[in-house]
C-alpha positions as CSV (number, residue, x, y, z in Angstrom):
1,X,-46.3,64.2,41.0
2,X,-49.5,62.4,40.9
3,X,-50.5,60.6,44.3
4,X,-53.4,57.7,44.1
5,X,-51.8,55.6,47.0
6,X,-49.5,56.4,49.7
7,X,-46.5,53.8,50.2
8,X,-44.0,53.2,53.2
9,X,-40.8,54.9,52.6
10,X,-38.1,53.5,50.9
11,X,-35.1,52.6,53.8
12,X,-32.7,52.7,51.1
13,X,-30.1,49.8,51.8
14,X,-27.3,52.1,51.3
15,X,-28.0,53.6,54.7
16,X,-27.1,49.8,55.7
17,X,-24.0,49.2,53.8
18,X,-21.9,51.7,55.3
19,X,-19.3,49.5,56.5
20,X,-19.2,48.4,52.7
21,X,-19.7,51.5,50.3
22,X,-19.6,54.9,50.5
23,X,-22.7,54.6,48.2
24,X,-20.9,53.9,44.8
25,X,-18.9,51.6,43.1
26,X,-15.8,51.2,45.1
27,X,-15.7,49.7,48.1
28,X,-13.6,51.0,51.0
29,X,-13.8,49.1,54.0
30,X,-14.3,45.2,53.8
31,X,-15.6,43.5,57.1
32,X,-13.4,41.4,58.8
33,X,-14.5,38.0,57.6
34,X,-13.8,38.9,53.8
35,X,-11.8,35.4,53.2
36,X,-14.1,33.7,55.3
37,X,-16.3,30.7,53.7
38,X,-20.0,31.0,53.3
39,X,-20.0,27.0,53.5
40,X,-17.7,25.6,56.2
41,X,-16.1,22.8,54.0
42,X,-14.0,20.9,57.0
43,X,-16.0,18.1,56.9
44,X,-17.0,18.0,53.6
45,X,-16.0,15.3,50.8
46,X,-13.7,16.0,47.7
47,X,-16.7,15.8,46.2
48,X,-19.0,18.2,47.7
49,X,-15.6,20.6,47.9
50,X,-15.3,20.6,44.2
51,X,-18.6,22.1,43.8
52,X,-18.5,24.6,45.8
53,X,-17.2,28.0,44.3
54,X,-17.7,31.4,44.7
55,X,-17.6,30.7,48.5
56,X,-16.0,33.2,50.5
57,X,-18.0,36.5,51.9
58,X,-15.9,38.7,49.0
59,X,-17.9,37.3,46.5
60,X,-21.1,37.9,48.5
61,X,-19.1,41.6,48.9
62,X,-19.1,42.3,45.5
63,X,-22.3,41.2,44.5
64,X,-24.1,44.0,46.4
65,X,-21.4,46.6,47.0
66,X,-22.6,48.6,43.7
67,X,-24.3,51.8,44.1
68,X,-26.5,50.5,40.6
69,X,-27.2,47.0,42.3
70,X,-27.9,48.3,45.4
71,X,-31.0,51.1,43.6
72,X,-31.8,47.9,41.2
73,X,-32.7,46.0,44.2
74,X,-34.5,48.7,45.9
75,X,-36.6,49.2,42.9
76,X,-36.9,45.3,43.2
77,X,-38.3,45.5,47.1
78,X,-40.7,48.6,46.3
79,X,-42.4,46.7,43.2
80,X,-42.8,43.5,45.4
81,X,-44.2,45.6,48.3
82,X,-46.9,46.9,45.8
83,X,-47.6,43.9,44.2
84,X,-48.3,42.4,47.3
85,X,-50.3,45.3,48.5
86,X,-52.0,45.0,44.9
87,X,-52.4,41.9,44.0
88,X,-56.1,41.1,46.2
89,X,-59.6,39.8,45.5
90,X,-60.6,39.6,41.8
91,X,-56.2,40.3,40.8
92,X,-54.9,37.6,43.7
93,X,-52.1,35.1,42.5
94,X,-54.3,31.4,42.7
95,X,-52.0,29.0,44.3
96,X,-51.9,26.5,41.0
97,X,-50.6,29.4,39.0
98,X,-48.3,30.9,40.9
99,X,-46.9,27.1,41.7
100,X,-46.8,26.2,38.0
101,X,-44.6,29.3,37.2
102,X,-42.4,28.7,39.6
103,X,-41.9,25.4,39.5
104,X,-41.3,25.1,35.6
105,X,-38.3,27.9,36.0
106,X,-36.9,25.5,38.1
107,X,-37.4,22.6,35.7
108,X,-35.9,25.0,33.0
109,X,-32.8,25.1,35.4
110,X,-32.5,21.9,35.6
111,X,-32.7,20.9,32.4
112,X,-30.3,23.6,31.0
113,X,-27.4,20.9,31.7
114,X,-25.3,23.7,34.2
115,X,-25.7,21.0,36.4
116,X,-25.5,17.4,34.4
117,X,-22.9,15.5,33.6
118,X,-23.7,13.0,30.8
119,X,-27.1,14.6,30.8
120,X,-27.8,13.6,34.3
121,X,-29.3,16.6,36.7
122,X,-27.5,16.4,39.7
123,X,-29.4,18.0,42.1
124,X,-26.9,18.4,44.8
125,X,-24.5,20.6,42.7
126,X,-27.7,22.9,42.0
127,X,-28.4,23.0,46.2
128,X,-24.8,23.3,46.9
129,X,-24.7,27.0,44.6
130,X,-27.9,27.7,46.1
131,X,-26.5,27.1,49.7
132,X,-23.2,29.4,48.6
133,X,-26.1,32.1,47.6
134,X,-27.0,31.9,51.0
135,X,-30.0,30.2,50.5
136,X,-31.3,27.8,53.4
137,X,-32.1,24.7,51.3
138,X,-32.6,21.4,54.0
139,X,-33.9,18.1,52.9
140,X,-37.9,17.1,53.6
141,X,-37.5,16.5,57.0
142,X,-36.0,19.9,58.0
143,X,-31.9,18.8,58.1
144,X,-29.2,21.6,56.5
145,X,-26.5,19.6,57.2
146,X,-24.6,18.9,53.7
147,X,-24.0,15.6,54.6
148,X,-28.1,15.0,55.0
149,X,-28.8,17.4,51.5
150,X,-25.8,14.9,49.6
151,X,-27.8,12.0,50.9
152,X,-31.1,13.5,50.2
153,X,-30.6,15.1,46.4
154,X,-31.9,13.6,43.5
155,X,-29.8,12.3,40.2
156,X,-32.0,11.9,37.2
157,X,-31.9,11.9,33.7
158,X,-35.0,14.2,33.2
159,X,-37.1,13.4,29.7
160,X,-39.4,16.2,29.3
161,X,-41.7,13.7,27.5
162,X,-42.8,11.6,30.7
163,X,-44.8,13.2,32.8
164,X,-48.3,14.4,32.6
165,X,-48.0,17.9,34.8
166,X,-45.4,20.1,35.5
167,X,-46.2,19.4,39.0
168,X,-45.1,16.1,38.7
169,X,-42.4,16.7,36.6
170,X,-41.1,18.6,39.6
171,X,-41.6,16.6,42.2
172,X,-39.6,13.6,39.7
173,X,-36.4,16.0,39.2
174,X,-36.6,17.6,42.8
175,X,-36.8,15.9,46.5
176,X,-35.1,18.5,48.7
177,X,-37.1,21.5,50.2
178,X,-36.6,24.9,48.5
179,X,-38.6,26.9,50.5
180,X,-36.4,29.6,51.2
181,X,-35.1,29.7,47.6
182,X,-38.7,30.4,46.5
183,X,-39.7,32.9,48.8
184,X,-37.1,34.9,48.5
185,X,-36.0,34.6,44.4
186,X,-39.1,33.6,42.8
187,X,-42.3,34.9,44.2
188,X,-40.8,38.3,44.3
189,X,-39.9,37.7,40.8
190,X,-43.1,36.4,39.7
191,X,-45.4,38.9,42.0
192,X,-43.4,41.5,40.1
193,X,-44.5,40.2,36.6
194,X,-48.3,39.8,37.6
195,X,-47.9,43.5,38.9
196,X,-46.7,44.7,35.4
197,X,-49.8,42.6,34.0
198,X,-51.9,44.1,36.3
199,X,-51.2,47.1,34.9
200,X,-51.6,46.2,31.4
201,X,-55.0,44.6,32.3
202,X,-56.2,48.1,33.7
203,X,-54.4,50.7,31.8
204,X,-54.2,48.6,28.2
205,X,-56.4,46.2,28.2
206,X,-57.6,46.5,24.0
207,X,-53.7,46.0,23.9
208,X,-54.1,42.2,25.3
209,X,-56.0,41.1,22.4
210,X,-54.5,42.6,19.7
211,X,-51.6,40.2,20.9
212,X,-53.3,37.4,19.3
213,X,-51.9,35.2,22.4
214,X,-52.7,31.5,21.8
215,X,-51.5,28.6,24.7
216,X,-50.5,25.9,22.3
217,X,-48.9,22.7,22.6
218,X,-46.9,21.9,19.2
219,X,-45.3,18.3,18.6
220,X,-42.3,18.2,16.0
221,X,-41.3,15.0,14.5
222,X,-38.1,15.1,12.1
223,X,-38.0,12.5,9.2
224,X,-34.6,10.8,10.0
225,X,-32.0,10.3,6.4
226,X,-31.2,6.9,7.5
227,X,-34.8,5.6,7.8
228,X,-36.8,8.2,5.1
229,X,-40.7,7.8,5.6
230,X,-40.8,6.2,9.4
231,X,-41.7,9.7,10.4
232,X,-44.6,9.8,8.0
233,X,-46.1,6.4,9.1
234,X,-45.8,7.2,12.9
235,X,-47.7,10.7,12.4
236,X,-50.4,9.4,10.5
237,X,-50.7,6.3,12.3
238,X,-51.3,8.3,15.6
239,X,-53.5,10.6,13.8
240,X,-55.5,7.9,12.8
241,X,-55.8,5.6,16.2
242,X,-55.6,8.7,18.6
243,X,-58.0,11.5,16.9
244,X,-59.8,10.2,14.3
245,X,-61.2,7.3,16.7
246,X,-63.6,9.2,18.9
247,X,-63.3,5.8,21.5
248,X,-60.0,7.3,22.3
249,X,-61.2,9.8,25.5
250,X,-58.2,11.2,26.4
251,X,-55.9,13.0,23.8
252,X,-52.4,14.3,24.7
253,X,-50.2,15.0,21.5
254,X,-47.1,14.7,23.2
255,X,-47.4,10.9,23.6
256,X,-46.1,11.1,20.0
257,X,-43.1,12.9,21.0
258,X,-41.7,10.0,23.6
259,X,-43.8,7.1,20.9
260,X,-40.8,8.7,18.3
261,X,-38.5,8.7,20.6
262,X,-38.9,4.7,21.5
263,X,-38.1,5.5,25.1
264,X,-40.6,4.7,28.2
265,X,-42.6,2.8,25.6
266,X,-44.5,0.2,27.4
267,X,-44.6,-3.1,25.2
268,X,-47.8,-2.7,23.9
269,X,-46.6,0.4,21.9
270,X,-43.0,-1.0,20.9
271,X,-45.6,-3.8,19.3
272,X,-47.6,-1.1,17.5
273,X,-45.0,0.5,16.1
274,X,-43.5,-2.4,14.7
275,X,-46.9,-3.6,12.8
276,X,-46.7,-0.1,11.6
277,X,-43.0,-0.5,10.3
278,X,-41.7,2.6,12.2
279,X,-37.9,2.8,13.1
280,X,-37.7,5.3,16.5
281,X,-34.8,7.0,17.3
282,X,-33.7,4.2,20.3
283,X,-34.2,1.9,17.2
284,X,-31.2,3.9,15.4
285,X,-29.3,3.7,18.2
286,X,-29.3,-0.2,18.4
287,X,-29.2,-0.3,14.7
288,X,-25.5,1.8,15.2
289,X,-24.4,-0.4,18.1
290,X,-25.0,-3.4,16.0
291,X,-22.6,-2.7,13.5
292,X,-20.0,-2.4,15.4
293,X,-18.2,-5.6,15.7
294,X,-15.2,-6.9,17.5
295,X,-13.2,-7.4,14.2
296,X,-11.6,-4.5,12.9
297,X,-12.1,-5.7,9.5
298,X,-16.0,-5.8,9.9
299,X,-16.5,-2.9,12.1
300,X,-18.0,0.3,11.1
301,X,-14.7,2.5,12.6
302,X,-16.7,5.8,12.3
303,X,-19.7,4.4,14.7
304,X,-17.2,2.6,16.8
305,X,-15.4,5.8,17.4
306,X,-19.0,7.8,17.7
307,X,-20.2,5.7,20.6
308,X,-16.8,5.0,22.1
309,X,-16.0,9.1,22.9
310,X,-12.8,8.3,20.3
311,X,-12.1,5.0,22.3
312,X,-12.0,6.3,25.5
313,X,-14.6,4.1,27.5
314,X,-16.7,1.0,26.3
315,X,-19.6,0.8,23.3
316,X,-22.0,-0.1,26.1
317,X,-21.4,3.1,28.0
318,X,-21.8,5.1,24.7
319,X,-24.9,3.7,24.1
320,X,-26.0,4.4,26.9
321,X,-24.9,7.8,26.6
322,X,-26.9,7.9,23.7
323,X,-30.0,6.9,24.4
324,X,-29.9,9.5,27.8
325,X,-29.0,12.4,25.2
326,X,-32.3,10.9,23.6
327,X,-34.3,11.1,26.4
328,X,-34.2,14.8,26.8
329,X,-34.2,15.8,23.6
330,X,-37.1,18.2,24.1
331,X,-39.6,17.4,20.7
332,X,-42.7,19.6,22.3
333,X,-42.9,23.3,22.8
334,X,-46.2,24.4,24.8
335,X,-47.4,27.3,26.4
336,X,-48.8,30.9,25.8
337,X,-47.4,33.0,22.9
338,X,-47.8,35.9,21.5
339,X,-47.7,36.8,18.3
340,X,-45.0,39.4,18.7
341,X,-42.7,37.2,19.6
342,X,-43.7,33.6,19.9
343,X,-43.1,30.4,18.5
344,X,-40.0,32.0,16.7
345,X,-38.7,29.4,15.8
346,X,-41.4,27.3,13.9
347,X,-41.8,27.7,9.9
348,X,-43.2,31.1,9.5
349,X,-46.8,29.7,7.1
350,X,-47.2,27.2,10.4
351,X,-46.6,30.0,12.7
352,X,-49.3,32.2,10.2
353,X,-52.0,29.9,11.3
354,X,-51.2,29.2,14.6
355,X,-52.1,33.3,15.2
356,X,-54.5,34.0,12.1
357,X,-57.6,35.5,13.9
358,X,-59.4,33.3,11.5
359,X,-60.7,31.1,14.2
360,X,-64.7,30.2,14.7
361,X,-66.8,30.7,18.0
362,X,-69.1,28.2,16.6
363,X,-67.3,25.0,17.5
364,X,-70.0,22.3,16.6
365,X,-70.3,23.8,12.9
366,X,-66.5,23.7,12.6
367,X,-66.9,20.1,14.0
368,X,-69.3,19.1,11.5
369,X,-68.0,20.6,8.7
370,X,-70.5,23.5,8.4
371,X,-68.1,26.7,9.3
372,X,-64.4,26.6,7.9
373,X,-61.1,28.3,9.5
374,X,-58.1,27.5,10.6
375,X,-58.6,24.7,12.7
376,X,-60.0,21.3,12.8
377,X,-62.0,19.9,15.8
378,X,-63.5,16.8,17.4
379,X,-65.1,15.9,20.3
380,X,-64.3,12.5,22.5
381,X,-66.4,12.3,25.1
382,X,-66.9,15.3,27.2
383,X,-63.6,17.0,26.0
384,X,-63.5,19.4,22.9
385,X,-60.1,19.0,20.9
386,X,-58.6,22.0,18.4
387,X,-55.7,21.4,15.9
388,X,-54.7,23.7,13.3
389,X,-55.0,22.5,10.0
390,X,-52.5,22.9,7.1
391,X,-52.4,25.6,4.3
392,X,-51.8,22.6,1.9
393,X,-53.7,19.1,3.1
394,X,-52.1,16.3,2.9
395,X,-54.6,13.8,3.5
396,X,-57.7,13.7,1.8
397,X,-59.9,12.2,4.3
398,X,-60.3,11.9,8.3
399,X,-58.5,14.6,10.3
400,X,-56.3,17.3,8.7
401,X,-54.4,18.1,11.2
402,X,-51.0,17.2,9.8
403,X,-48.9,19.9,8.8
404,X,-45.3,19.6,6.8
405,X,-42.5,21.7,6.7
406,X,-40.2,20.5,3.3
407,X,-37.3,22.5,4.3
408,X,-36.8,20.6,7.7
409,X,-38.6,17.4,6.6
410,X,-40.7,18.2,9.7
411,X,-44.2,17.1,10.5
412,X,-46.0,18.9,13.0
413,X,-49.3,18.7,15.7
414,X,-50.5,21.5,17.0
415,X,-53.1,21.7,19.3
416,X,-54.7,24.7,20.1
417,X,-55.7,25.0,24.2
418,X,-57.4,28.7,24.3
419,X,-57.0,31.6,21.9
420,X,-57.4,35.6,22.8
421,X,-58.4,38.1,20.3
422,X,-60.0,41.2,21.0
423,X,-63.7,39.9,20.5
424,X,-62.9,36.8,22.3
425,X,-62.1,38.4,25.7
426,X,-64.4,41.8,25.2
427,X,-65.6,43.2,28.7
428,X,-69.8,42.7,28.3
429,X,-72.1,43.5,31.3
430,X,-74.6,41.0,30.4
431,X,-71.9,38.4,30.3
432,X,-72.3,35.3,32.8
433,X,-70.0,35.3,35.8
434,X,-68.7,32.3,34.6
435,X,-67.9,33.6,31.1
436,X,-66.4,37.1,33.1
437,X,-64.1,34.9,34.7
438,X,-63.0,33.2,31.4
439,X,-62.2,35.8,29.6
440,X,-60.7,37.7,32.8
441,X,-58.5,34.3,33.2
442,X,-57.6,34.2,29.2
443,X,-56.4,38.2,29.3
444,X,-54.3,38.0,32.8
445,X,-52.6,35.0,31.5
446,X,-52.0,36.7,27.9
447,X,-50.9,40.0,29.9
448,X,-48.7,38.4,32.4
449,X,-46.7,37.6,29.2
450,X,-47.4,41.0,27.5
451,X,-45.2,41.8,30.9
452,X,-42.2,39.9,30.4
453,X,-41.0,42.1,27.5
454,X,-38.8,45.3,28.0
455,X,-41.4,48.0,27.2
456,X,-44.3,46.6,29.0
457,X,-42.3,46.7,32.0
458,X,-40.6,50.0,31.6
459,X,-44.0,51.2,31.1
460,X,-45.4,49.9,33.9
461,X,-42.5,50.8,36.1
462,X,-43.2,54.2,35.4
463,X,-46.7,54.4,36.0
464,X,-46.4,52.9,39.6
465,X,-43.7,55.1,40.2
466,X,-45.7,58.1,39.1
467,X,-48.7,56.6,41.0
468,X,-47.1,56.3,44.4
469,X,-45.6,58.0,47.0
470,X,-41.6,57.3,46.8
471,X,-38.9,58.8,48.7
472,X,-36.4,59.8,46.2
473,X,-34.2,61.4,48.8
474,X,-30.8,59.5,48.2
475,X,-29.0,60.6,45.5
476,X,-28.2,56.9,44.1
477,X,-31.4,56.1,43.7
478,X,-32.6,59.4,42.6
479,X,-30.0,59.1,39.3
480,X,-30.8,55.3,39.2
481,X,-34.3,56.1,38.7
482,X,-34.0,59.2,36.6
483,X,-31.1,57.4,34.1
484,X,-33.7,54.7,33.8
485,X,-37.1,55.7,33.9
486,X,-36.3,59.5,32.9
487,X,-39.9,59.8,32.0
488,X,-41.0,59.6,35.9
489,X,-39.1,63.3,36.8
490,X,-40.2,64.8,33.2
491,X,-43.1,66.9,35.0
492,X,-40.6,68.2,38.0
């Protein structure tokens, strides 16, 4: 077995488990406090004790008391040990990245709805499974108490459309302190992923650009049957004022998301969008909720019923309902993707274009008209701006950037924030530091998502195995290992 760097020897938790498993599936000896609670609920509220579930030391039990989960997890702790031994100097983790990733699986969590009601997040469900994980999760000034967390959580109806930054998207949906959660789920889950890219970037490196990985943001706006064209008018209205008009410094695409949506639109847009004639979404809402009358013989029964949950609570509560569906209705997807397997679900000429390696180096002659490809590109103030273009214009002047999808009645943006190719992020000696670090920046980022995807892994799994020194002396690992990763014993 090969040897390039020596690791500590695995203290495989089995050894630790006695009192639980006889290293396989069954377990024969429970410890005493098997019925206990992980979360004393004497004092708690009817609330709080509704939910909490999954709380007594059984569960915890038969979570771990698997001789599979138990070699999964020490596979787990030996990959994070290496990354962190690994990841150093030119391959460390910077702080923003590791942050980002982190913190938009937790948004993702949040907004999955496991823990809404009426599409309201409510945070203290989410740190009360946490706590019955055995997490510590305290409030921003250090308290665990459950009464302090209750007090302390957060209920929000999130809309993915109003902030800037994922940062501050976080920091909107999330007030209590997850420390411990972090450290202990998510770095090692994320330092195992950079690990797997690391070794992509070393041992496969012409593989990153042949993934055509582009970081995208993509706007979709759906022409709506009761009010055919508003769609139209909105997108090429905001083409217009936003990116043809070079006055306009500061360009973010998703503004027409949450502008479509008619919610968190300060007045001066609501007035814009009426001289333009467009009906948002809110609009159709209101527009419902006005025909709806008190008379049974004027009323429009099906709406009544719609925003009434089948007469069950009050029109006002149902359109209020409505308009917090609305809100997080997601209408942007952004990102890197590859071309493997991203952007799956956009119409497949878009999605063509989006990854066509038909994209210029020579941005000023695209700019100006000189150089064609895929893209169209202008310049406000310091900042350069790329959009694909469509296969079939529909404009024919200013900024072709529109593109139209019949079978959805879709319209689509797409603006294009870096791009990798195999040219683009080519190792060159004479290159700049400042360009080595681009291109070393675009391929970590396109391999760290090379390494989310089953045979990257495996592969790389296999190679740091082969490439360290691992104690394979219990037998539950050994087999875990060898049904697995067969490929690591092959040379025994």
């Amino acid at each position: 077995m090969k040897s390039t760097k020596k690791f500590a020897r695995v203290l495989l938790l089995c050894s630790s488990l006695t009192l639980l498993v006889a290293c396989d599936s069954d377990i024969t000896n429970y410890p005493s406090n098997l019925h206990d609670n992980v979360l004393n609920q004497d004092n708690c509220d009817d609330e709080t004790k509704s939910a909490i579930t999954d709380n007594q030391y059984e569960d915890v039990y038969d979570n771990i008391a698997d001789a599979n989960s138990i070699s999964a997890q020490t596979l787990d702790n030996i990959l994070y040990k290496l990354a962190k031994d690994n990841l150093v100097g030119d391959y460390a983790i910077p702080e923003a990245d590791f942050n980002k990733k982190y913190q938009q699986k937790m948004i993702d969590v949040a907004t999955s709805g496991s823990y809404s009601t009426d599409n309201e997040f409510d945070e203290y469900r989410f740190a009360l499974s946490l706590k019955v994980g055995m997490y510590d999760i305290k409030t921003a000034d250090g308290s665990s108490a459950l009464e302090d967390i209750k007090n302390a959580s957060n209920k929000i109806v999130i809309d993915p459309d109003n902030y800037e930054t994922v940062q501050e998207e976080f920091d909107a949906i999330f007030h209590l302190d997850y420390t411990d959660y972090i450290n202990r789920y998510y770095k090692p889950m994320i330092y195992r992923q950079y690990l797997y890219a690391k070794y992509i970037y070393d041992q496969s490196y012409s593989s990153i650009g042949n993934t055509n990985a582009r970081d995208v943001t993509v706007v979709k706006i759906t022409d709506d049957a009761d009010n055919p064209g508003s769609a139209s008018k909105l997108v090429n209205a905001y083409v217009e004022k936003y990116i043809e008009d070079k006055s306009v410094l500061d360009i973010d695409i998703t503004d027409l998301a949450r502008l479509w949506k008619g919610v968190n639109i300060t007045s001066e847009e609501s007035a814009w969008l009426d001289s333009i004639g467009v009906t948002t979404l809110a609009d159709e809402i209101d527009a419902d909720i006005a025909k709806i009358k008190e008379s049974e013989y004027l009323t429009d029964s099906a709406l009544e019923s719609k925003y009434t949950g089948g007469y069950t609570y009050p029109v006002e509560h149902g359109r209020e309902l409505a308009l917090a569906d609305l809100k997080t209705t997601d209408l942007v997807t952004d990102g890197v993707f590859l071309k493997s397997s991203g952007l799956t679900d956009l119409p497949n000429a878009l999605k063509q274009r989006i990854f066509s390696t038909n994209y210029s180096n020579d941005i000023s002659g695209v700019e100006n008209g000189v150089v064609k490809d895929v893209s169209y590109i202008t310049t406000h103030g310091d900042q350069t701006y790329r959009f694909v273009t469509p296969e079939v214009s529909l404009t024919e002047s200013g900024a072709n950037v529109i593109n139209y999808d019949a079978d959805s009645s879709s319209y689509y943006l797409v603006q294009v924030n870096s791009i990798v190719t195999t040219s683009r992020i080519a190792k060159n000696d004479n290159d700049s530091a400042e360009v080595k670090a681009t291109k070393r920046e675009l391929a970590t980022e396109a391999a760290y998502e090379m390494a989310s995807s089953d045979s990257y892994k495996k592969s790389a799994i296999v190679w740091l195995l082969l490439n360290n020194d691992i104690d394979y002396s219990d037998k539950d690992f050994y087999d875990y290992i060898n049904t697995n990763y067969p490929a690591v014993f092959e040379n025994e």
